[in-house]
C-alpha positions as a Markdown table, in Angstrom:
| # | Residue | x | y | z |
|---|---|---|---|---|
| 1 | Unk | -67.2 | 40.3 | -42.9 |
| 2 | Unk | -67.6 | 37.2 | -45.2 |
| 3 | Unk | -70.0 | 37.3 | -48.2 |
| 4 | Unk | -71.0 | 34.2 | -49.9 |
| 5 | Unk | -74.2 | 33.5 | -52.3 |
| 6 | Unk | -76.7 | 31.5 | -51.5 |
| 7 | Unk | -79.3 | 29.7 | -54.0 |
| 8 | Unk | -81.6 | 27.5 | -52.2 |
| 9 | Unk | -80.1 | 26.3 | -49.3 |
| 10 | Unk | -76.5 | 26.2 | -50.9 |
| 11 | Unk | -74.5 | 28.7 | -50.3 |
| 12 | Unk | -70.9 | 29.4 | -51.8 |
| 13 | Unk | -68.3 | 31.4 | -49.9 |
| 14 | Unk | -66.8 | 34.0 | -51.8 |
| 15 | Unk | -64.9 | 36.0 | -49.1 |
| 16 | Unk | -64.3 | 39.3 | -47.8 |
| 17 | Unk | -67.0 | 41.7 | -49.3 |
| 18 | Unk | -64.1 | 43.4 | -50.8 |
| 19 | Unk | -63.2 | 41.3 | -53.5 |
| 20 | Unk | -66.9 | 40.8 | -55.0 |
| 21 | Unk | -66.8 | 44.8 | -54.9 |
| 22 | Unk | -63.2 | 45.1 | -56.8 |
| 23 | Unk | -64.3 | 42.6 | -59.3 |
| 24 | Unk | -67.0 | 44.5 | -60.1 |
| 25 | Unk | -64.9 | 47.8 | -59.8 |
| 26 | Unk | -62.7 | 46.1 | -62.7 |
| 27 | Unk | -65.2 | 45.7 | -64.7 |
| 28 | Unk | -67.1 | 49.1 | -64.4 |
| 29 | Unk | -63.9 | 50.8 | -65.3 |
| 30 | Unk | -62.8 | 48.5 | -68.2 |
| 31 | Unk | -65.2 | 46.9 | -69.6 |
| 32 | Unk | -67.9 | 49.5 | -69.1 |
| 33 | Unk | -66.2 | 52.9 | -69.5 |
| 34 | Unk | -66.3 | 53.7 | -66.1 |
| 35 | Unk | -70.4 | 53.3 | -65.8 |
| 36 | Unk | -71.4 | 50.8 | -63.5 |
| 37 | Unk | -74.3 | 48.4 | -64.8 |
| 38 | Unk | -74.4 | 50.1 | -68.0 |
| 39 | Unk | -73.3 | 46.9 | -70.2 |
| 40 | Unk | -74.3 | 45.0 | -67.4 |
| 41 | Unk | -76.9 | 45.8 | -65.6 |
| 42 | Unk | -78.3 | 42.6 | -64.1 |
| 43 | Unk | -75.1 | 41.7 | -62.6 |
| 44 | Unk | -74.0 | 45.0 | -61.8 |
| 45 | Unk | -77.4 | 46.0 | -60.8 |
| 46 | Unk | -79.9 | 43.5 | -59.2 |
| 47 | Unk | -77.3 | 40.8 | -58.5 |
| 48 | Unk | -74.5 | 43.4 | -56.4 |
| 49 | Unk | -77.3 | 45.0 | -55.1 |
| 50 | Unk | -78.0 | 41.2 | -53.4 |
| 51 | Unk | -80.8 | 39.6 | -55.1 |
| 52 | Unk | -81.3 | 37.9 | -58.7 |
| 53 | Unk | -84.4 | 36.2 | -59.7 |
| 54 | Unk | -84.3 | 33.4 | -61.6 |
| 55 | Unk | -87.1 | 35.5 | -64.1 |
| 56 | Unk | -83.8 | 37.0 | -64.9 |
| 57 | Unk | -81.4 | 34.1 | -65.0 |
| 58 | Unk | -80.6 | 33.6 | -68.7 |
| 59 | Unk | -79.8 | 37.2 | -69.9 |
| 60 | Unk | -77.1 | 37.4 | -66.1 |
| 61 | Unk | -76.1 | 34.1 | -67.5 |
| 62 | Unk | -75.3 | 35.9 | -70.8 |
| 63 | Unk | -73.4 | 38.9 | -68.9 |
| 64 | Unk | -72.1 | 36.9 | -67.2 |
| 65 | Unk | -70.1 | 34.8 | -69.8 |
| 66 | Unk | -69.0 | 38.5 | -71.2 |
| 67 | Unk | -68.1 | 39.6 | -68.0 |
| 68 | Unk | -65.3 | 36.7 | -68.5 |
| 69 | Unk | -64.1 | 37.0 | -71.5 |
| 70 | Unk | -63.5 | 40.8 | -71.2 |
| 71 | Unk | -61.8 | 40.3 | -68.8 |
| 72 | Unk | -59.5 | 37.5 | -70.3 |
| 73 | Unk | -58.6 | 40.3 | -72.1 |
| 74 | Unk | -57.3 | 42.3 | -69.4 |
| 75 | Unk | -53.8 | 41.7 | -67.9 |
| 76 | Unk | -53.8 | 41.1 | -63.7 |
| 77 | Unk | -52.1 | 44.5 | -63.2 |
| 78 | Unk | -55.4 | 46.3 | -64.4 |
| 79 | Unk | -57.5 | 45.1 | -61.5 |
| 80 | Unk | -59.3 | 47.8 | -60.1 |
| 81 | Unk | -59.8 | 47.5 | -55.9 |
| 82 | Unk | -62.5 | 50.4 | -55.4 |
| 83 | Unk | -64.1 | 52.1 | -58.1 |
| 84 | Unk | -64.4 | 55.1 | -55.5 |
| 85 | Unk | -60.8 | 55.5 | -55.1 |
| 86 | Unk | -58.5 | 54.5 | -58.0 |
| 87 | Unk | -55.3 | 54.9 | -56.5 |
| 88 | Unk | -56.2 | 52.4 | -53.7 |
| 89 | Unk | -54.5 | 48.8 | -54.4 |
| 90 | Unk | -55.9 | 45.5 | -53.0 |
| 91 | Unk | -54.8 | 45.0 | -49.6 |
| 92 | Unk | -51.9 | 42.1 | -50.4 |
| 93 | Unk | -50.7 | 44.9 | -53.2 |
| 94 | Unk | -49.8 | 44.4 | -57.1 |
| 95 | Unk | -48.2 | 40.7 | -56.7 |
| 96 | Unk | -50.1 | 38.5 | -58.4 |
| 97 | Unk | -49.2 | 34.9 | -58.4 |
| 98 | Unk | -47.5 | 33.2 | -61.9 |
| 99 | Unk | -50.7 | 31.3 | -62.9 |
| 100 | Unk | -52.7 | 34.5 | -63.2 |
| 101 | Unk | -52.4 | 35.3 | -66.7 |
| 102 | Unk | -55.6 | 37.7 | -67.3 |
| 103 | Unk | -57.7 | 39.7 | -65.0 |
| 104 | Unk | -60.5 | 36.4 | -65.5 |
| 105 | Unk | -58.8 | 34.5 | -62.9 |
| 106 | Unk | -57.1 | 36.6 | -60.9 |
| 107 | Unk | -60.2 | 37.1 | -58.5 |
| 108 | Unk | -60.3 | 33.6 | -56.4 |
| 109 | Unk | -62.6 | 32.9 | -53.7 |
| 110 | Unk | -61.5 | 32.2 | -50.1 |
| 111 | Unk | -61.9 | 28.5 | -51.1 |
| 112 | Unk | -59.6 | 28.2 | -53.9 |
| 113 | Unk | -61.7 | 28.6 | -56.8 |
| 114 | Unk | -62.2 | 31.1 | -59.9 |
| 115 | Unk | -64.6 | 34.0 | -58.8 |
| 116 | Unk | -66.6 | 34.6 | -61.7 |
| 117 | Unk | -66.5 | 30.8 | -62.5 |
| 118 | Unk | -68.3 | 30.5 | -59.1 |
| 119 | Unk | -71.0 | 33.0 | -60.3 |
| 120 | Unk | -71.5 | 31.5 | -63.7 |
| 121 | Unk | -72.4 | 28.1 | -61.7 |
| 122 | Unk | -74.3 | 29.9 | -59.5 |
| 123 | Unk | -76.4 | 31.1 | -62.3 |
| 124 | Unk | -76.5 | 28.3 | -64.1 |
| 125 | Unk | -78.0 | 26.3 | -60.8 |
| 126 | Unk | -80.7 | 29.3 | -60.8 |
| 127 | Unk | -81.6 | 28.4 | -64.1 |
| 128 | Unk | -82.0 | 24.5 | -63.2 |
| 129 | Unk | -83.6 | 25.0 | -59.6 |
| 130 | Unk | -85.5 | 28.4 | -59.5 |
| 131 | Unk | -85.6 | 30.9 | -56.7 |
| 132 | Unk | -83.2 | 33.1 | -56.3 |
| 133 | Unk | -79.0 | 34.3 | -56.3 |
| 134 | Unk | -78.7 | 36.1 | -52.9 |
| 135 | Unk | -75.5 | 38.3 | -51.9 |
| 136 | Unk | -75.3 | 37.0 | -48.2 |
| 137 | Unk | -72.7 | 38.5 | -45.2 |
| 138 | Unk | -72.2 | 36.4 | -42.4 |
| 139 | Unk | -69.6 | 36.4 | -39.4 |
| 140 | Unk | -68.6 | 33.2 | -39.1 |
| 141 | Unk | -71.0 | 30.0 | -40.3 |
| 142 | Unk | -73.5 | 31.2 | -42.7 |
| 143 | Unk | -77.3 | 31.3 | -41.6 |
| 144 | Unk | -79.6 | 29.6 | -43.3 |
C-alpha cells in the first residue's frame, strides 16, 4: 500500500507506509529515548496518526526542522525499520548508497526526493494555504 500526504488537493507520494513508519521509528529511538512523541508530539502524534491542522502548523514546522538536524547527526547504519521489533532491518538490508552521509537523507521518497524535506514543504504549504496535512493510503492513483 502507497501513502502519500495530501494538503489541499496536492498530494505528495511518499511510498510504502513502511518507510514513513521507520523514519519515525528512528527518531523515537534516537532522538527521543525510545518514547514516541515525547519531544515531538505533533509530528509523532497528530500528524502519524494522519491528520495536522494548520492551527498547529508552526510549532510541527519547528519539530520538524529538529527532527532534521538530529538526525544529521546520526550515521545511515542507525536507522531504525520498526520500533516494535529492533532487530528487524529495512527490507533492501543495511546498504545504503555513497551519497547518504547521515540518517537526514537516508529516507527518500518513491519519487526521488528527501523524506523529511518533503514534510517540511508540506508544512510550510500548510502554513501558506490553510487546511490540513493528511497521511493518505491509496492502491494505485490517489483519490481525491
Amino acid at each position: 500500500m502507497t501513502i502519500g500526504m495530501r494538503q489541499g488537493s496536492v498530494v505528495t507520494e511518499i511510498g510504502p507506509g513502511g518507510l514513513l513508519h521507520s523514519l519515525l521509528s528512528t527518531v523515537a529511538v534516537h532522538l527521543e529515548n525510545g518514547k514516541w512523541g515525547e519531544k515531538f508530539p505533533l509530528i509523532m502524534g497528530k500528524f502519524y496518526q494522519g491528520s495536522l491542522p494548520s492551527s498547529d502548523v508552526e510549532p510541527a514546522i519547528f519539530e520538524a526542522k529538529k527532527i532534521k538536524e538530529g538526525l544529521g547527526l546520526l550515521s545511515p547504519d542507525k536507522v531504525v525499520w520498526d520500533i516494535e521489533d529492533l532487530k528487524k532491518d529495512p527490507p533492501w538490508g543495511r546498504d545504503f548508497g555513497a551519497h547518504v552521509t547521515s540518517m537526514a537523507d537516508y529516507f527518500v521518497t518513491t519519487t526521488g526526493r528527501n523524506l523529511v524535506d518533503e514534510i517540511i514543504g508540506n508544512l510550510e504549504s500548510l502554513k501558506e494555504f490553510g487546511g490540513s496535512l493528511d497521511i493518505i493510503s491509496y492502491g494505485s492513483a490517489p483519490k481525491m
